[in-house]
SETORKOL-766990 format. One record per residue (C-alpha): residue in one letter; x, y, z. Coordinates in steps of 0.001 Angstrom, whole numbers, padded with zeros to 6 digits, always signed. Example, Ala and Ser with C-alpha at 12.3 -4.5 7.8 and 13.67 -1.06 7.14 Angstrom:
A+012300-004500+007800
S+013670-001060+007140
This chain:
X-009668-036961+011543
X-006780-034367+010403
X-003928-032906+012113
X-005863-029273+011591
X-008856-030401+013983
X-006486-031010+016699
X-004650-027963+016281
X-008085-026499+016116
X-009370-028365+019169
X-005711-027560+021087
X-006521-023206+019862
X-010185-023395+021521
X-009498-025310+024658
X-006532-022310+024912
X-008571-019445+024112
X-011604-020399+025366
X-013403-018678+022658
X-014784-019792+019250
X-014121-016558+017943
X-010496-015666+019295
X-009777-019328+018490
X-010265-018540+014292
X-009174-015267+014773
X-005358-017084+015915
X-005647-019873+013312
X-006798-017084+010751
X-009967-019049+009713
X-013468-018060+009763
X-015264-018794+012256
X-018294-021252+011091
X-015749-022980+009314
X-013789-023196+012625
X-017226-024169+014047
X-018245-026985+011310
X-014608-028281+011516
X-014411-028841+015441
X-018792-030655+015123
X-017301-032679+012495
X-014312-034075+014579
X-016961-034553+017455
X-019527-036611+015260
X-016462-038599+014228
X-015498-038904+018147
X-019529-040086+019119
X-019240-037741+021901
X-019003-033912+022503
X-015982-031941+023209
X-017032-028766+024565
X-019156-027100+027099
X-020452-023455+026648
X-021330-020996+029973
X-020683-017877+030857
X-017338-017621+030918
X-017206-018973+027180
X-016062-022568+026066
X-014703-025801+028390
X-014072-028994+027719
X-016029-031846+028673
X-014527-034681+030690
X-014098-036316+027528
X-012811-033478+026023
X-010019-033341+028306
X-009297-036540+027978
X-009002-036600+024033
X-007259-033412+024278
X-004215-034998+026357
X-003884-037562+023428
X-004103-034787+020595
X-001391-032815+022438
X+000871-035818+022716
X+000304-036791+018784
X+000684-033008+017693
X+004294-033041+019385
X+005462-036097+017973
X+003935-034824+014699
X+006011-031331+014864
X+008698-033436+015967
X+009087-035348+012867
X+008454-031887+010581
X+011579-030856+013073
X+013564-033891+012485
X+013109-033957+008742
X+013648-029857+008236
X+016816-030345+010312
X+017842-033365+008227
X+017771-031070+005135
X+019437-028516+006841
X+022500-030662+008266
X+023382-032797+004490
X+022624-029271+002415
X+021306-031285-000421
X+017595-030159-000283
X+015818-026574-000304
X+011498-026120+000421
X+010079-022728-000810
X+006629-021702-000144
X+005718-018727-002773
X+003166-016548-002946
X+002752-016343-007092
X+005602-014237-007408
X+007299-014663-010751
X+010340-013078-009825
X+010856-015804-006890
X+011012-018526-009101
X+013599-017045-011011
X+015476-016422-007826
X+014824-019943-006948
X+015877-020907-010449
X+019289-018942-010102
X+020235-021195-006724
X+019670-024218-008785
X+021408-023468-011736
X+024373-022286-009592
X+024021-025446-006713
X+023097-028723-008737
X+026586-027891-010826
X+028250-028427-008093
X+026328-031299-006105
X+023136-032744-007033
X+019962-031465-004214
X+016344-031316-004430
X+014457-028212-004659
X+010920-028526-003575
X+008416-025229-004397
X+004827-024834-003367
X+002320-021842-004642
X-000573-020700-003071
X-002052-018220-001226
X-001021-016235+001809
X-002899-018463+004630
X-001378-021428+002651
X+002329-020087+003079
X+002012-019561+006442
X+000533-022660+007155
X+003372-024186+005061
X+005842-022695+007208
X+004046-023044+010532
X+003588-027201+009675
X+007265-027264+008683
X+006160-028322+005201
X+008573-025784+003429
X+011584-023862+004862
X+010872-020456+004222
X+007776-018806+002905
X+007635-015651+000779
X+004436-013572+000449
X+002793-009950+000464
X+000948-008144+003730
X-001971-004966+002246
X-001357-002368+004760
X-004837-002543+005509
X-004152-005949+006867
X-001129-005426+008465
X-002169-005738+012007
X-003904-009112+011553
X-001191-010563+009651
X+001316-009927+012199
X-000794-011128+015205
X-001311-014227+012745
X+002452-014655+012829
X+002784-014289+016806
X+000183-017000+017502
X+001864-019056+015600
X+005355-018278+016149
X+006438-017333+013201
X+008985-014527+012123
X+008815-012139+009554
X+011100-010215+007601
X+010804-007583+005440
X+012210-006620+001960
X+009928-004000+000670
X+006800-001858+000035
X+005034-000279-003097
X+001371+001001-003889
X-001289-001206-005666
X-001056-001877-009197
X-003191-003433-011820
X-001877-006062-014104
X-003497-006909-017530
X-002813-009229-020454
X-002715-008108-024404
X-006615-009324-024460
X-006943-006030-022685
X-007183-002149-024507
X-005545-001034-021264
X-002433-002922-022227
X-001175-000597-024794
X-000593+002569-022373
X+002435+003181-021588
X+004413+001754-018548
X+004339+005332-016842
X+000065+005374-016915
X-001414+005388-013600
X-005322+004375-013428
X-007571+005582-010964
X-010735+003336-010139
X-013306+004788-012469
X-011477+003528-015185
X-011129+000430-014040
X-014810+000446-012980
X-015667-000272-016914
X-013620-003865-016693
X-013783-006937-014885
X-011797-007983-012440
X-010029-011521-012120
X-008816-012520-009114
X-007768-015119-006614
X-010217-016819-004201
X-008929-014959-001157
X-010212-011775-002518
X-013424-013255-003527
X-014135-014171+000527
X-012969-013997+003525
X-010224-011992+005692
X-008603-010247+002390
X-011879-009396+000826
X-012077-005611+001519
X-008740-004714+000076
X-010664-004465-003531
X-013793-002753-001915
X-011827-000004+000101
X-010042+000334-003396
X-013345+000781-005199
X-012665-002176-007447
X-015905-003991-006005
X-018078-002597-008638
X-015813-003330-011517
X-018015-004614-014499
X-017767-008350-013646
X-015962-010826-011819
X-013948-013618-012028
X-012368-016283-009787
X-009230-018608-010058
X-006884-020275-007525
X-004044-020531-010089
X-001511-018567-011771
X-001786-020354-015173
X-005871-019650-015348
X-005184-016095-013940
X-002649-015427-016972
X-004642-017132-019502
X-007774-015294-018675
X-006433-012173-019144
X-004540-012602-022402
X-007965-013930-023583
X-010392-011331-021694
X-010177-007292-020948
X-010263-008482-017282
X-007481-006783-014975
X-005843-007962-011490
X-005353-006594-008451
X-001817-007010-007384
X+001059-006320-005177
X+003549-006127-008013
X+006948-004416-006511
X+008806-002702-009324
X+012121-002593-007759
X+011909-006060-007732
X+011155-006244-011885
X+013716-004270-012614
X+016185-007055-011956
X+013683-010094-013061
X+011163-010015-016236
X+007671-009676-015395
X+004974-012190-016717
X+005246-012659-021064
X+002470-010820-022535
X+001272-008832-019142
X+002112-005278-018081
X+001414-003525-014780
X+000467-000084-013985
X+000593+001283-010753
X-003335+002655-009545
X-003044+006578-009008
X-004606+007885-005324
X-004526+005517-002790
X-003350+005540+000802
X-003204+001473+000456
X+000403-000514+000385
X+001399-003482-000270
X+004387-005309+001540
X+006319-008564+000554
X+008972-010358+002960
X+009786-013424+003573
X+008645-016320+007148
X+010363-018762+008593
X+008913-020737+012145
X+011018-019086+014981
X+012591-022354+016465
X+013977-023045+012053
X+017565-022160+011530
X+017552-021923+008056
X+020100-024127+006208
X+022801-022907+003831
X+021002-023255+000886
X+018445-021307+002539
X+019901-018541+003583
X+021741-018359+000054
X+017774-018144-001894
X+017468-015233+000688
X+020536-013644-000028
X+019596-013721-004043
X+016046-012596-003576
X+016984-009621-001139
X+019431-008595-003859
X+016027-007834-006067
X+015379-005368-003855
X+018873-003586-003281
């Protein structure tokens, strides 16, 4: 059993809906589905009831659910207690980032300026967008920082209401490509914009979420979908290393104002794509009921200054 079922479990017997229950928690919905039968096979007894109306709980259900209420508080509780902990002695900082080079070396700039002065502890986790906000919704990091597609705007943002989350906003630039020297697009020159039937003669590396899910149509209302081949990492390391060793390109957010006060990735260049309507946002999350501490607000300070 895992914290996520009962905030799963606590979503549906809310919602009343399958569907609007993964649409909130930002999953899909058979895995919602095979998530919530695997907590009741571990229970011995069902949870739900489907009619008309949608989805109840059983007796039991109810029952259960009381329980997994009272252990999800004293759970967030504890995330509360030991976020607030941080915050009061100042000696300890939790990122979430989104594979953003130029974060780390903001992050990098608040320690080599702090632990001069006091010793702290600077915690950073990468990962994908659902993982940040996850991150910040558990109370596993502090802050979060991460990129919104314009074509996914609206879902993002509803994501962030149901879970009470606030977002703030640095910046916005158009698509870009990023390749490594294994690539013959590498040697045009920074000012080169591609359009998609070029890039239709390459493959395209990417992370998972593009491969699946919510975020998958952001390459296929690009065009990039029939791109000569495809591959799939969940790392920045294999994404770098595949393309200094491949012609494969990436789809990214990359925000130039931001590079022009941070270097961007050794032996990679990006190129903006030419003709598209599509955006691509990056701001920072925090959970609304966080105060961030000193520290905190200081990484903020430094990383908005990217952007000035």
């Amino acid at each position: 059993m895992k914290i996520e079922q009962l905030r799963q479990l606590l979503e549906v017997a809310k919602t009343k809906s399958i569907n609007q229950a993964a649409m909130n928690l930002y999953i899909s919905q058979p895995n919602l589905s095979m998530s919530l039968r695997k907590l009741e096979a571990e229970l011995g007894y069902p949870l739900f009831t489907r009619n008309n109306r949608g989805i109840d709980l059983t007796a039991q259900g109810e029952k259960f659910l009381e329980s997994a209420s009272s252990v999800l508080l004293q759970f967030d509780q504890l995330k509360s207690f030991s976020a607030d902990s941080s915050a009061q002695d100042g000696q300890s900082f939790s990122l979430g980032n989104m594979h953003f080079r130029y974060v780390i070396e903001a992050a990098a700039s608040l320690f080599n300026k702090r632990h001069r002065i006091s010793p702290f502890k600077m915690s950073i986790t990468e990962g994908s967008r659902d993982k940040i906000i996850d991150l910040v919704y558990r109370g596993d990091v502090e802050i979060g920082v991460l990129n919104i597609w314009s074509n996914h705007r609206k879902s993002v943002l509803s994501q962030f209401k149901a879970k009470d989350i606030q977002y703030y906003r640095l910046d916005s630039a158009p698509p870009s490509i990023v390749v490594g020297k294994g690539s013959p697009l590498y040697s045009n020159d920074p000012d080169w914009r591609p359009d998609v039937e070029i890039l239709r003669h390459f493959p395209h590396v990417m992370y998972d979420e593009f491969d699946f899910g919510a975020y998958d149509r952001t390459p296929k209302e690009l065009g990039l979908d029939k791109s000569s081949g495809r591959i799939v990492v969940n790392d920045r390391a294999t994404l770098m290393e595949i393309m200094e060793q491949t012609d494969a390109f990436m789809l990214a957010g990359t925000n130039p104002k931001a590079y022009t006060h941070s270097a961007y990735y050794p032996n990679a260049k990006y190129f903006q794509i030419a003709n598209t309507d599509i955006t691509c946002e990056v701001g920072w999350i925090k959970r609304k009921d966080y105060s961030p501490s000193a520290l905190a607000l200081e990484f903020i300070q430094i990383l908005s200054s990217y952007y000035a």
